[in-house]
C-alpha positions in Angstrom: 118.2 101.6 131.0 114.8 100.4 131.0 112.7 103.5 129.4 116.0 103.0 126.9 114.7 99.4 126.1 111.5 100.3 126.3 112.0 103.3 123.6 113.8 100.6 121.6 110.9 98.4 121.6 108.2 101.2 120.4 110.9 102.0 117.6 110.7 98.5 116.5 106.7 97.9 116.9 106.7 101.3 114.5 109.2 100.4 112.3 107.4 96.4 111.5 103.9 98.5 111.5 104.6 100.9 108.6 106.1 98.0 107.0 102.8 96.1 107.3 100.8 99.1 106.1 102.9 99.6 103.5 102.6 95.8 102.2 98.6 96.4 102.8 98.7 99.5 100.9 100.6 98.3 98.1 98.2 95.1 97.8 95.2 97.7 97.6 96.4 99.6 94.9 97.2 96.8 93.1 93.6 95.8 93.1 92.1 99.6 93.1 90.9 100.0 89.6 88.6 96.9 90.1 87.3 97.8 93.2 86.4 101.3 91.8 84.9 99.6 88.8 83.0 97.5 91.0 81.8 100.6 93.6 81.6 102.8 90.7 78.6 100.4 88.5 76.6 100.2 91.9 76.9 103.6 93.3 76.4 105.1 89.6 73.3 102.6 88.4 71.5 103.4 92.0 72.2 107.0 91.7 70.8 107.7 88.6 67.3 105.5 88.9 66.7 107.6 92.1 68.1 110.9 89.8 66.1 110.7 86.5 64.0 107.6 87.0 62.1 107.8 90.6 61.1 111.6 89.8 58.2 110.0 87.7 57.2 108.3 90.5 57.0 111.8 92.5 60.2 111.8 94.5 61.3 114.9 93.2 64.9 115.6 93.8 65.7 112.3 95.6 69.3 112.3 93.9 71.1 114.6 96.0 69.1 113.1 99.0 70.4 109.4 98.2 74.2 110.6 96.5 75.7 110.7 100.3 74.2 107.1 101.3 75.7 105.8 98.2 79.3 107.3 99.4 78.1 105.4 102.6 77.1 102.5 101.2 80.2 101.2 99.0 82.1 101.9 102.6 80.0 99.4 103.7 79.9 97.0 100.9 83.9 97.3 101.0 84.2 96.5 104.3 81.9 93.2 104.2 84.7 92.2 101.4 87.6 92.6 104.2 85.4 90.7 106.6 85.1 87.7 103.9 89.0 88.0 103.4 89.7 87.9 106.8 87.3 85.5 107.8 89.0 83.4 105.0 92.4 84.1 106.2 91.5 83.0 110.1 90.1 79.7 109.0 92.7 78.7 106.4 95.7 80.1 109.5 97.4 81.8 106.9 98.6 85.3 106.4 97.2 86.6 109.5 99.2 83.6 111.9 102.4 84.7 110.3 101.6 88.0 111.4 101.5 86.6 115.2 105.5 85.4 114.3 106.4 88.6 114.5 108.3 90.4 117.4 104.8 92.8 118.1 102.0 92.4 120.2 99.0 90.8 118.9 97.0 93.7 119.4 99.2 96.1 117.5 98.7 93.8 114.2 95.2 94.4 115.2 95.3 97.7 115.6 97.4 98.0 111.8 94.7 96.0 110.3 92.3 98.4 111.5 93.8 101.1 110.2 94.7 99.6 106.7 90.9 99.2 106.6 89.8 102.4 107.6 92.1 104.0 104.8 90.9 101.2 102.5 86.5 102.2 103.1 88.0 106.0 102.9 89.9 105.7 99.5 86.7 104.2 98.1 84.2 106.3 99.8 85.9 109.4 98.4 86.3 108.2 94.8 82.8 108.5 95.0 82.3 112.0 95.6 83.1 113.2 91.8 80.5 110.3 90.6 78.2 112.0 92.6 79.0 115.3 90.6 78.8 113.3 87.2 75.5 111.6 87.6 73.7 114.8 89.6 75.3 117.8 87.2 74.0 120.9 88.3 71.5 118.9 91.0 74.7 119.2 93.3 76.8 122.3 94.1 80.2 121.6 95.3 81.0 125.3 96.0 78.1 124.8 99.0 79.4 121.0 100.4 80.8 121.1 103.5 84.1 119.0 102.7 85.9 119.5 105.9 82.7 117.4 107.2 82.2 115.3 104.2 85.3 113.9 104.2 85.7 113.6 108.2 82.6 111.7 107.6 84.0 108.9 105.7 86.8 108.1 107.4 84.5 108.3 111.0 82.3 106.0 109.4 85.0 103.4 107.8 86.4 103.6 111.2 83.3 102.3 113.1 83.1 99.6 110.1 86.2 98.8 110.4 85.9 98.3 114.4 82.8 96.5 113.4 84.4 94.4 110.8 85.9 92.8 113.4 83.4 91.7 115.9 81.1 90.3 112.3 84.8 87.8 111.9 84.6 86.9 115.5 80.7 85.6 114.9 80.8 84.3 111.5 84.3 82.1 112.2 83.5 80.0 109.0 83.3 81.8 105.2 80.5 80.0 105.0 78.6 82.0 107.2 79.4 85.3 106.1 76.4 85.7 104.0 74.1 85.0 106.7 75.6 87.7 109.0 75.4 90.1 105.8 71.7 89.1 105.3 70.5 89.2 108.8 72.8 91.5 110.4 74.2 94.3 108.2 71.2 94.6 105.7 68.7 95.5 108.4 71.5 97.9 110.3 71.9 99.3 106.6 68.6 99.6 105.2 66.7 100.7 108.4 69.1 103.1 109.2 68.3 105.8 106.8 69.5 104.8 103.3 66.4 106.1 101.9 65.3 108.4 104.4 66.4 110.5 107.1 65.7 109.9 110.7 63.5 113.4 111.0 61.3 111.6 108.4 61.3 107.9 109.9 60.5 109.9 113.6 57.1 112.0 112.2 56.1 108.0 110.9 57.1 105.6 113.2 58.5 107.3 116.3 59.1 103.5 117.8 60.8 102.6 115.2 63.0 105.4 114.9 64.3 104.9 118.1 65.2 101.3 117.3 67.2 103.0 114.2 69.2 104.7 116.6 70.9 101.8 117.5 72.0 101.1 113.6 75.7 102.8 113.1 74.3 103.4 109.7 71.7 105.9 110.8 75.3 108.1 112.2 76.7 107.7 109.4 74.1 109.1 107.0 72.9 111.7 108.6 76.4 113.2 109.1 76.9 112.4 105.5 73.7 114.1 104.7 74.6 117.2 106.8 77.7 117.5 105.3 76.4 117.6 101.6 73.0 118.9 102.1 73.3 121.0 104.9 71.7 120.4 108.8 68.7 121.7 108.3 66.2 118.2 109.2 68.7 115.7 109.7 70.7 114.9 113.4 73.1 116.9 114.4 76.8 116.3 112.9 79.0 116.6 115.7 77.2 114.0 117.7 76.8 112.0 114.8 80.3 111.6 114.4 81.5 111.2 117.8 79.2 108.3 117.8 81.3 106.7 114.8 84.5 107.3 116.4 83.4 106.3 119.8 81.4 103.4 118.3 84.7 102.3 116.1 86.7 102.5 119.5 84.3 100.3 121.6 83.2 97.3 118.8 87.6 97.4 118.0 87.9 96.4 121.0 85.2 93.9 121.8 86.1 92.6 118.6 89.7 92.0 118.9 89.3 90.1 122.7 86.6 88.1 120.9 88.9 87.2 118.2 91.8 86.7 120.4 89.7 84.5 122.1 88.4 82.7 119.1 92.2 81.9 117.3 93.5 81.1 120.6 95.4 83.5 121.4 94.0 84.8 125.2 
């Protein structure tokens, strides 16, 4: 009677989590075409400077070196817009309390919300890809990408932002403060952890310093991205890079949800 009831109950959490996702999902796409707009005129601008512009500078075929950052990068920049949301969302007690009302446990709403945001950094990371195509031309072979690794990629790395995403709401607390954290915190992660250069290159300069970069999640994520697309010739290896992002995702979910619990209340 019990494992009956308990059956019962994991029917139900399932049943009011799809419907949640579903609501998430349907949100999203409502809003898609201007988040791609937005991704596309950053990721598209900053690809083709580095493409036909930094060349006469002498960085000769820096394109297809930066095109997987960029697919990194509007992962990123779409997960700092979930972390304003939510932020918002905690501090007005709105949609996210009303989620609390519902016969689930707190950390299963959690655990959807992570997951709607994973798939939410994905959808926009791999829109990307065929910009990449359309700004490098015949700079990039597709025939030669590794997409099996491209695409576990970005969802390993909008699963560690994701996890991250969390912990950032549980320091910021106000929307006031999310530009600080996004100035002080995820700027230096992003920037020092290999958008312009790989960590082979950072280690022959600065060894120190390079070290320090291990610590960004950043420096996982492009250098699997840049495996993937480039090939692993000079960058870390990919399979380590990735369980890092999914092992990283894990570990800062789950700090960040008890710090949040804590923070609304909730423990």
């Amino acid at each position: 009677m019990k494992i009956q009831t308990q059956n019962n109950s994991y029917k139900q959490y399932w049943q009011i989590s799809k419907a949640l996702m579903r609501a998430d999902l349907k949100i999203l796409f409502a809003h898609i075409k201007g988040k791609l707009i937005d991704a596309s005129i950053w990721g598209a601008l900053s690809l083709y400077v580095m493409t036909y512009l930094m060349p006469s500078c002498g960085l000769l075929n820096f394109g297809p070196f930066q095109a997987p950052t960029i697919i990194i990068g509007v992962i990123g920049f779409e997960i700092y817009t979930q972390t304003f949301l939510l932020t918002m969302e905690i501090e007005k007690r709105s949609h996210l309390f009303y989620l609390f009302t519902l016969p689930i446990p707190r950390s299963i709403v959690f655990l959807q919300k992570t997951i709607f945001y994973t798939l939410n950094g994905a959808i926009i990371g791999l829109t990307m890809i065929p910009l990449t195509k359309l700004i490098l031309l015949d700079q990039i072979n597709f025939a030669n990408l590794a997409w099996f690794k491209l695409i576990t990629t970005i969802f390993a790395s909008s699963f560690l932002f994701s996890g991250f995403l969390l912990i950032m709401v549980s320091i910021v607390k106000t929307t006031r403060n999310v530009d600080h954290v996004f100035m002080r915190v995820l700027f230096p992660l992003w920037f020092l952890g290999g958008f312009q250069f790989s960590w082979g290159m950072l280690h022959k300069i600065h060894p120190t310093l390079s070290y320090v970069a291990l610590l960004s999640p950043y420096t996982y994520a492009h250098e699997a991205a840049r495996s993937a697309m480039l090939g692993p010739n000079g960058f870390l290896p990919f399979w380590i890079c990735t369980l890092v992002l999914f092992l990283g995702g894990i570990f800062l979910g789950i700090i960040g949800y008890y710090r949040l619990k804590k923070y609304i209340d909730l423990a």
